[in-house]
N, C-alpha and C positions, 0 to 999 in steps of 0.2 A: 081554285075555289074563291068567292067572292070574300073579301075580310070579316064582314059584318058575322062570317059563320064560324070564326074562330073563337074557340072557347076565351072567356073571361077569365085572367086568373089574377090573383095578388101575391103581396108578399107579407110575410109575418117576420117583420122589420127586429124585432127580438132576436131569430133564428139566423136573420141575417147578419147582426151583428154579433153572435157567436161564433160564426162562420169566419167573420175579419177576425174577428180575438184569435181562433187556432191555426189561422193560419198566421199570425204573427207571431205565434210560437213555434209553428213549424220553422218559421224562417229565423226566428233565433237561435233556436236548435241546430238548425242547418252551418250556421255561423262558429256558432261553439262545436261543434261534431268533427265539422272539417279540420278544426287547427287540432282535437287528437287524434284521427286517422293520422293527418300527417308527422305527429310528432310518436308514433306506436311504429311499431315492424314485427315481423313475423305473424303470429299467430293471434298476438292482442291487436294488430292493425287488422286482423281476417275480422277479429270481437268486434274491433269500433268498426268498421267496411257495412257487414251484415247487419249488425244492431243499430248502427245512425240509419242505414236505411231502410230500418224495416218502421223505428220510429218515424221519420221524416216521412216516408211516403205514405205510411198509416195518418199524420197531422193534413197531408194536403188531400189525401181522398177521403178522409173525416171532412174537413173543410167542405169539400165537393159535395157530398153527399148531404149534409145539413144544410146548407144554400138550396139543394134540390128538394128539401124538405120544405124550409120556407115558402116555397111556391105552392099556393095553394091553386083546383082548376075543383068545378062542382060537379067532379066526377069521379069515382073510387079513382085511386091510384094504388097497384101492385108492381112488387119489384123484384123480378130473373135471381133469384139469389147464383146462380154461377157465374152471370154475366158481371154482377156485382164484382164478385172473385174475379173474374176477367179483371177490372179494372183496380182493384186493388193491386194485383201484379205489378199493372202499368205502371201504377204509382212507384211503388218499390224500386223498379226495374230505375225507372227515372233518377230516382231519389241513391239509387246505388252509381248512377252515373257521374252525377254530381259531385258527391264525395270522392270519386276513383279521379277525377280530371281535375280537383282543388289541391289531392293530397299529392300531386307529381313535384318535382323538384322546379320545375319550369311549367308554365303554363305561355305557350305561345300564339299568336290569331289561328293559326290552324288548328287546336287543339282545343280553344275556347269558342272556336264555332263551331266545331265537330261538336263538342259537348253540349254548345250551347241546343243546335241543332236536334241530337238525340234524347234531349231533357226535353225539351220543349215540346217535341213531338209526342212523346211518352206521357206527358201532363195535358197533353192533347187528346189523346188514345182514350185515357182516364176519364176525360171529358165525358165525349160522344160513346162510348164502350158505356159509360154511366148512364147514359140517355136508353142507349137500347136496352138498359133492363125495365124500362118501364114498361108496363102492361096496364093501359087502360080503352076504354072502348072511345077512342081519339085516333086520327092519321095526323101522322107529324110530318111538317112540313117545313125545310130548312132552307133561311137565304143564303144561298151563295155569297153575297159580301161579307156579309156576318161573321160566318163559319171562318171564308178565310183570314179576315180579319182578326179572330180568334186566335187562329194557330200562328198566326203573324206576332202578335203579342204573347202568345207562350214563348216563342222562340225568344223572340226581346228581352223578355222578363228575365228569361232563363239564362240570357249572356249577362246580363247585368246580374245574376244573382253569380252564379259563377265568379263574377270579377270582385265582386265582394270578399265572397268568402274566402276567396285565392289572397286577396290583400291583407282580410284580417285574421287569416289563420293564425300566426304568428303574437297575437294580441296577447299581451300576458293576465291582463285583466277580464276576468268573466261580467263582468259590467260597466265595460265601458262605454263611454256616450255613444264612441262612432258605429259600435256593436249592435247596442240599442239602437240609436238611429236608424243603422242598415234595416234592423230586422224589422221597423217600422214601415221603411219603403217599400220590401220584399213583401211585409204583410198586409199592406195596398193594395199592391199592386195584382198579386195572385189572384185574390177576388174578381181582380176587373177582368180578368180574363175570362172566369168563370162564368159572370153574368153578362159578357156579351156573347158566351154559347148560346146562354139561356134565352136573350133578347134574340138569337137568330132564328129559337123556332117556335111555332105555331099550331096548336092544336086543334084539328079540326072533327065534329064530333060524326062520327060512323057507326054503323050495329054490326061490329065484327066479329069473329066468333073467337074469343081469345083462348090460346094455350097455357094454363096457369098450374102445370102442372108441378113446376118449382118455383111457384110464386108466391111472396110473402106482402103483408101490411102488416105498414110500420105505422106503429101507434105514437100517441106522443109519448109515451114510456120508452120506447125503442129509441126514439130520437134525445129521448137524453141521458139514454145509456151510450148511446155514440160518441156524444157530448163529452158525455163523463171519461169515458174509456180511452178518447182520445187527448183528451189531457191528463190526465195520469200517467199516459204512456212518456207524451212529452215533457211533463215534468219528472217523471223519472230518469229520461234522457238527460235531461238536463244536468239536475243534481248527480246524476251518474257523473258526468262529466266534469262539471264544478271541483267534486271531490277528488277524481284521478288528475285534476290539473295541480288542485294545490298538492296532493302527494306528490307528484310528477317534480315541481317547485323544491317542495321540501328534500326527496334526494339529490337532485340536481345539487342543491347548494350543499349536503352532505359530501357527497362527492369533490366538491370545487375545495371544500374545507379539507379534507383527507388530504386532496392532491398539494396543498400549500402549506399542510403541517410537514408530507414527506421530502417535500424541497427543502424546507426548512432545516430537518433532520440531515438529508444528506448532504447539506451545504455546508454545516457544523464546524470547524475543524480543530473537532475533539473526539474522543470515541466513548461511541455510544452502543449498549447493549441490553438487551431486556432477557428476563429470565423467571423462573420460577423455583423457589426454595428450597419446597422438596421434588425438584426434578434434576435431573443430572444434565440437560442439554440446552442450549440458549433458544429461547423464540426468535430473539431477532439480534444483527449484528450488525452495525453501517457499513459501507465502503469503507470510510475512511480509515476504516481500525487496521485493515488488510494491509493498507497505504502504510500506514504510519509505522506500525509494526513487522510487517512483514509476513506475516500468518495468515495464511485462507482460514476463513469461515470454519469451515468442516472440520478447524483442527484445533480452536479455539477452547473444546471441554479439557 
């Protein structure tokens, strides 16, 4: 089809930079999320596994989907609600990968390209899986460079976020410069991957007979309920994690204290016993008293 017959569209530069703000939350999240998977086990690491990922991939297919809002063409636009759901999966699915390949004890190039690979692909899927819920009376028409060029830079992005968060998991600070920093480039950089999707296609106008039988428009209410929902989710993330870090903190050093008053105790070389007044039995008795005296424990009443 000749250029000249492809629709006109712009951007509502506002929506756009919404779009960078969540997702430079996403990727801050993603920062702080990874260092408590890895520092959780059992059942609360299953909590932080499912829940960083459902926040995290819910901030980058928010992100998605609001840059696709931004683009405006002078022609109704309807949107697949399953397909939608398709790609929020993708998201998720991603976003659980991520966290599973940060929170390992070692992160090695096979592991961080295997990851980097299945994330990237996944924020890819999201992409174009988000393209085809559109419904409008337009044929879409995608450049080959573009496109690959796209999943080229998911993949990129995706090892670099990776290496990130694998490095600052460990950060004991929840706002730290290099923290903030990262989650500045991650939240960049996402974007661009996003809208050079967008830059690879073209809509060309046709009288087609659309199927719109699960098709919705979204208003501009819709879109900033999006907006909304998806930051609240990830500020909730967040401050979820903020507050399990500094509890996480505070026992830890409970703990270290306990452990250095009982060396303390049993290093003593005097005896030491605790008990209660009106009770007939000792709560506690040192080593040493067994030592000195000669008498087990058990026979000390």
């Amino acid at each position: 089809m000749p250029s000249e017959a492809a629709l006109a569209g712009f951007y509502d530069y506002r929506l756009v930079a919404l779009s960078v703000l969540i997702a430079i939350l996403a990727s801050y999240a993603a920062l702080d999320l990874g260092g408590r998977v890895t520092a959780s086990c059992g059942r609360l690491r299953f909590f932080w596994l499912s829940g960083g990922a459902a926040a995290m991939g819910m901030g980058v297919w928010a992100m998605h989907y609001i840059g696709m809002l931004a683009y405006h063409l002078p022609v109704p636009i309807l949107y697949d609600w399953p397909t939608v759901l398709w790609s929020l999966l993708a998201a998720v699915l991603a976003a659980a990968v991520a966290l599973f390949v940060v929170s390992r004890s070692k992160m090695g190039p096979l592991s961080i390209g295997l990851g980097g690979l299945l994330m990237g692909s996944g924020i890819a899927a999201m992409h174009y899986i988000g393209m085809e819920a559109m419904r409008l009376p337009a044929m879409c028409r995608y450049s080959t460079g573009l496109v690959s060029l796209s999943v080229v830079l998911a993949i990129v992005i995706s090892l670099v976020a990776l290496w990130l968060t694998f490095y600052l998991r460990t950060e004991a600070k929840s706002m730290g410069w290099r923290k903030v920093a990262s989650a500045l480039l991650m939240g960049a950089a996402i974007p661009v991957m996003h809208y050079t999707g967008m830059a690879a296609v073209t809509f060309t106008p046709m009288a087609l007979r659309l199927d719109l039988t699960h098709s919705l428009e979204i208003s501009s209410l819709g879109t900033i309920g999006i907006g909304g929902v998806s930051l609240m989710v990830l500020g909730l993330a967040i401050l979820t994690s903020f507050f399990d870090r500094r509890f996480s903190a505070q026992s830890v050093e409970l703990h270290l204290s306990e452990q250095r008053l009982r060396q303390l105790v049993e290093s003593a070389q005097v005896i030491l016993w605790r008990g209660v007044v009106d009770a007939s039995e000792f709560s506690y008795i040192n080593q040493e008293a067994e030592e000195l005296l000669g008498y087990p424990t058990e026979k000390w009443t």
